[in-house]
Structures are given as structure tokens and as C-alpha cells.
C-alpha positions in Angstrom: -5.4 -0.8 12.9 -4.3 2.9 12.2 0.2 3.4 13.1 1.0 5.6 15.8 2.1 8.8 15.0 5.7 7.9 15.9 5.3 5.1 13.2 3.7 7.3 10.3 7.2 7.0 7.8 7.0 5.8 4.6 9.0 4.9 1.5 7.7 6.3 -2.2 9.5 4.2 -5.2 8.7 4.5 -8.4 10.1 2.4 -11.3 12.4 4.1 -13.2 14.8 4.3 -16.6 12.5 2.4 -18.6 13.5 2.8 -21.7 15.5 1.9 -24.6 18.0 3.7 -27.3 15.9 6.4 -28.5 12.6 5.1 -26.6 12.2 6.8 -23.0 8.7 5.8 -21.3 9.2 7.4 -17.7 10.0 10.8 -17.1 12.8 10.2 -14.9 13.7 13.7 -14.2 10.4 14.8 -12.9 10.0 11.7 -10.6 13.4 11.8 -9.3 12.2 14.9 -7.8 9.4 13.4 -5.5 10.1 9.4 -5.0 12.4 9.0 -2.2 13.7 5.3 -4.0 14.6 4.4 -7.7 13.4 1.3 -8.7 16.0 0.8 -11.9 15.7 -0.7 -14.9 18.7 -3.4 -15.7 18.5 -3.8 -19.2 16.5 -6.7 -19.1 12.5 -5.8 -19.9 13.9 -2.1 -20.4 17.0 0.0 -19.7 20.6 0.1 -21.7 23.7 1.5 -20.3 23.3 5.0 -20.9 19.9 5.5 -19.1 20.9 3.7 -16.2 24.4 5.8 -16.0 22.4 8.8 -16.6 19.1 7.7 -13.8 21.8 6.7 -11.3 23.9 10.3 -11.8 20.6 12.2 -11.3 20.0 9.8 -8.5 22.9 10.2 -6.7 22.4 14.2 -7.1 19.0 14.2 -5.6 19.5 11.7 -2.9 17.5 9.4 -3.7 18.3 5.7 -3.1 18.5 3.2 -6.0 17.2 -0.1 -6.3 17.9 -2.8 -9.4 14.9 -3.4 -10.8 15.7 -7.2 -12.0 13.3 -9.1 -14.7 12.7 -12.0 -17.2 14.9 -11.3 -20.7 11.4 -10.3 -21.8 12.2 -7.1 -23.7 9.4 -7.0 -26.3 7.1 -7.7 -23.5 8.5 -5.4 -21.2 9.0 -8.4 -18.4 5.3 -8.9 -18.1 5.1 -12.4 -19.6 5.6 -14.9 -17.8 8.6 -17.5 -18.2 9.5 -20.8 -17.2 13.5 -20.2 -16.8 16.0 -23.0 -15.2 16.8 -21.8 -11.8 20.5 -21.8 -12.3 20.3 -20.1 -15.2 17.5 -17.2 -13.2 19.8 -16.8 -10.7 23.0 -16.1 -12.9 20.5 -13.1 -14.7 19.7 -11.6 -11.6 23.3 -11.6 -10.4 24.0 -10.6 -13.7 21.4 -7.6 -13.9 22.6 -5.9 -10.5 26.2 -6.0 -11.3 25.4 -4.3 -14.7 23.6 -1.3 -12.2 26.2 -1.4 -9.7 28.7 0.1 -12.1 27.0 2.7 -12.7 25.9 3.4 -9.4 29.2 3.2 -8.4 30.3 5.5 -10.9 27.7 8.2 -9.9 29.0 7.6 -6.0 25.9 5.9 -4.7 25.5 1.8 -4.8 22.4 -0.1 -5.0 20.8 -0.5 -1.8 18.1 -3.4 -2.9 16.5 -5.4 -5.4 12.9 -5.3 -6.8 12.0 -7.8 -9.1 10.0 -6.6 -12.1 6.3 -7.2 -13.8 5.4 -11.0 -14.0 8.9 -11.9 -12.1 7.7 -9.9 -9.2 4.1 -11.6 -9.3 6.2 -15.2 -10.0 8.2 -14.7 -6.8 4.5 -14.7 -5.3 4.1 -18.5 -5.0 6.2 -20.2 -6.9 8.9 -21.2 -4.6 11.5 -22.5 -6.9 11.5 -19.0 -9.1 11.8 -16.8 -5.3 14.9 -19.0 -4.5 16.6 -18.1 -7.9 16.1 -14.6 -7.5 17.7 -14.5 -4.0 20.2 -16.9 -4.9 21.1 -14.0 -7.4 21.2 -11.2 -5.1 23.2 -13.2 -3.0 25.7 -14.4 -6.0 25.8 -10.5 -6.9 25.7 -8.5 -3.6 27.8 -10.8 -1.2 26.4 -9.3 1.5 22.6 -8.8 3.4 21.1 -6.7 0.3 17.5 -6.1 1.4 15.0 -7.7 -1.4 11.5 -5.6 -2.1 8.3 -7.1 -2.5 4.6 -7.9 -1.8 4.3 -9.3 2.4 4.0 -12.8 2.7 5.3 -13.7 -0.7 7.6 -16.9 -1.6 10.2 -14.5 -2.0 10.6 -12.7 1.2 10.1 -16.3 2.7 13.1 -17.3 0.5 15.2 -14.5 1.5 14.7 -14.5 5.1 16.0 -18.2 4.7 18.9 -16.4 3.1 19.6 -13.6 6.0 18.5 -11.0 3.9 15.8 -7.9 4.7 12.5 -7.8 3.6 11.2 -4.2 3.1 7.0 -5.0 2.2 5.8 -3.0 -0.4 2.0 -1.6 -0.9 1.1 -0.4 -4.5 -1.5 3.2 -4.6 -2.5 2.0 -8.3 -3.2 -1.5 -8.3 -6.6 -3.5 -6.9 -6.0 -6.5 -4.8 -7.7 -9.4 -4.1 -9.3 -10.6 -0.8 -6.1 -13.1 -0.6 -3.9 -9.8 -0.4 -2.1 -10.2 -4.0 -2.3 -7.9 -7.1 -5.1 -8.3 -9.4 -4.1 -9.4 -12.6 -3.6 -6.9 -15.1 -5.5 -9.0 -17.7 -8.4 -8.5 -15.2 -11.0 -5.9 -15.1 -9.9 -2.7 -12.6 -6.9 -4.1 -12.3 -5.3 -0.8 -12.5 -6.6 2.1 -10.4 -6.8 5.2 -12.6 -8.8 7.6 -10.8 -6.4 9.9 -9.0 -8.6 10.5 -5.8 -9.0 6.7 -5.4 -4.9 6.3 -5.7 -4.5 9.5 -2.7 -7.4 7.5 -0.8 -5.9 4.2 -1.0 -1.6 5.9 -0.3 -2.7 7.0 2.9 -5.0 3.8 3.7 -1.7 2.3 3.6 0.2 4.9 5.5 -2.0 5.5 8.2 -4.4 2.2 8.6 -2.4 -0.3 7.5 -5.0 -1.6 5.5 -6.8 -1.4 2.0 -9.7 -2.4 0.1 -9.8 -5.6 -1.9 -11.5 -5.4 -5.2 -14.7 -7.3 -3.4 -14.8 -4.9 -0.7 -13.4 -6.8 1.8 -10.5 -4.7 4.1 -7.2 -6.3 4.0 -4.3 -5.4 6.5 -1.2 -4.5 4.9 1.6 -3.8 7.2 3.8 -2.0 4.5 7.1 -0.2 4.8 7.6 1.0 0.8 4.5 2.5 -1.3 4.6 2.0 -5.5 3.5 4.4 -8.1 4.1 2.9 -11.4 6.5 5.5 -13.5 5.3 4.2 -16.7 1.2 5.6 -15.9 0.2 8.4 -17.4 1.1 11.8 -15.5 2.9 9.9 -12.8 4.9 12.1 -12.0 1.7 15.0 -11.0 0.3 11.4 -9.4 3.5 10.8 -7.6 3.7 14.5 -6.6 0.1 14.8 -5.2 0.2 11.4 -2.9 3.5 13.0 -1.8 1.6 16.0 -0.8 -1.5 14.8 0.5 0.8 12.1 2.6 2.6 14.9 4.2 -0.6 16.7 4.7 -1.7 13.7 6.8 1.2 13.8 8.9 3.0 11.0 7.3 7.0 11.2 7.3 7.6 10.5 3.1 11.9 9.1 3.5 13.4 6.1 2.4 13.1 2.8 4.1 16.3 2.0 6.7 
């Protein structure tokens, strides 16, 4: 079903300050300038202290909301494996991971306004129930308050923190195929990852405007979706992330951060 015009808002993110020491993969500066939140990394699959001081500064300058970008201790596979860690101890990382960005965030006089987990946490939080809970029992150890948690719609994770009293903001993703059940494709999987740039500004305001993509079988899934993902680390994200701006306002679609 296409929104009504007084409905056509949405949030761009974009993970950001993934790097480490000497290695930088996004180009932080760039998409600071077009993504209206910063998904960023808390050390833990990327990140160290002086990239997220420095992401949160240039942040803070630009307006643009941050968000901790929490993970697996997965740094040499940039949180994209898959781990089977003790909920008590999952829980303490998380807590652990926005506290380290809070500081900084502080610092920079913004604060982190909500949590995103990362890679093959975020896909975890999915359906494994146990693994959701931790997470949320980590924002709530770290936030102490109703810190809204990110994620894919009808996920073990939003169930888990709605349980909690804390707000879900859905999230769509432009580059990634989906299957008929609604859920990311695999990236191990063939056309996993959209890389044509057309197909990305096709399926951005399919979101926006419809409600609704394609599943990589065809079939048309309804996505009610309040936040919209471009990947920092793709190549040319930023001119990506600058053209699904464009073509979104173009459309009629009000780019701002979720409230």
C-alpha cells in the first residue's frame, strides 16, 4: 500500500567509523553529509577511541543523530561471524560497547540516541530469542532509560525489547535482497548484495513510498519501515547515499531522522 503524503518521512543511516588505528574503511566525512543517523562503530568488529571521538565531533557539528553500533568481539571478522556467547556475558558487551560511545558522544555535546546491533549479531537477534534478550538486557544495563533499539520488523529483538518498554524504529536496507519470509539474504548467497545503483534508488523509494519491496523470488513483501540502510563500507557509498537522498526528495519523500 503506497503512505500518504503526510506520512512520506524517512530516516537514512549509514554505518559509520569503521575502522581501526591506521585502517579507515568508511568515508565518514562525506556520509556525515547526507545520512540523517550514524550508526557507530564501538570498538568491537571495528572502531577505537579516536574514530569514534572524532565521528561523534563531526556528528554533533552536522546534526546528525548517533547511534552505537554494538557487535560480537569479532574484530578479524568484522562482526560477521557468528558466535555462540553466554547471555550474561552478551549483555555485559553490549552495555559495555554503548558506554564506551557515550563518552564520546558526550564529549562532542550530543548522546547516543539508539542502538543497532551489527553484521551477524544483527541477523542473530533475528530468531534466536535468547541472543535478542542479551542485547536488550544490555541496552537496558547501559542506557537506564527507554533507549529505542534498531532493527529488521518482526525480529526476536524488537519482540524482546518491547517486553523491555523500549522503542522499535524498523529498519529497510536499499542494498540487500530479501527473502519471501521478509529477512536479509545471506551474504554467503548469490545477489545477496544489490550493486546496481538504479536497482538500490528503485528499491529506497519502494520503501518510502509503497511500503513494500521485492523478494529475491519475485514475490512483493510489505515493509512498514521507519529508518532506510546504506552500507558505509560499499564502494562509492557515499555518491550511493547522496543520489537515494536526491531521488527520495525528488519523490516527495521528507529525508529526517526518526522521532
Amino acid at each position: 500500500m503506497t503512505a500518504s503524503l503526510a506520512n512520506l518521512s524517512i530516516d537514512l543511516n549509514a554505518d559509520l567509523g569503521e575502522g581501526f588505528g591506521r585502517w579507515q574503511l568508511t568515508d565518514d566525512e562525506a556520509l556525515l553529509s547526507i545520512v540523517t543517523s550514524a550508526n557507530v562503530a564501538c570498538g568491537f568488529h571495528a572502531g577505537d577511541p579516536s574514530t569514534m571521538r572524532r565521528v561523534c565531533e563531526l556528528a554533533a557539528e552536522r546534526g546528525v543523530r548517533v547511534g552505537a553500533q554494538v557487535s560480537y568481539r569479532d574484530l578479524a571478522g568484522f562482526g560477521r561471524r557468528s558466535m555462540d556467547v553466554p547471555p550474561r556475558e552478551l549483555a555485559d558487551e553490549i552495555a559495555y560497547q554503548i558506554g564506551a560511545l557515550e563518552i564520546f558522544a558526550r564529549a562532542a555535546g550530543t548522546r547516543v540516541h539508539y542502538v543497532k546491533p551489527h553484521g551477524a549479531l544483527y541477523n542473530r537477534g533475528v530468531h534466536d530469542e535468547a541472543q535478542a534478550a542479551a542485547v536488550v538486557e544490555g541496552v537496558r544495563l547501559a542506557a537506564g532509560g527507554p533507549l529505542p533499539v534498531l532493527g529488521l520488523p518482526g525480529s526476536r529483538l524488537h519482540e524482546a525489547a518491547r517486553a523491555a518498554g523500549l522503542p522499535v524504529i524498523a529498519e529497510a536496507f536499499a542494498d540487500r535482497a530479501y527473502t519471501a519470509a521478509g529477512t536479509l539474504v545471506p551474504r554467503g548467497e548469490p545477489g545477496a548484495v544489490v550493486h546496481d545503483p538504479d536497482t538500490v534508488v528503485k528499491r529506497a523509494l519502494g520503501f518510502a513510498r509503497d511500503r513494500a519491496v521485492t523478494s529475491i523470488d519475485g514475490r512483493r513483501i510489505e515493509v512498514d519501515v521507519r529508518s532506510l540502510c546504506v552500507h558505509g563500507d560499499t564502494p562509492g557509498a557515499a555518491d550511493l547515499a547522496r543520489r537515494v537522498r536526491s531521488e527520495l526528495a525528488a519523490a516527495g519523500v521528507r529525508v529526517a531522522a526518526f522521532t
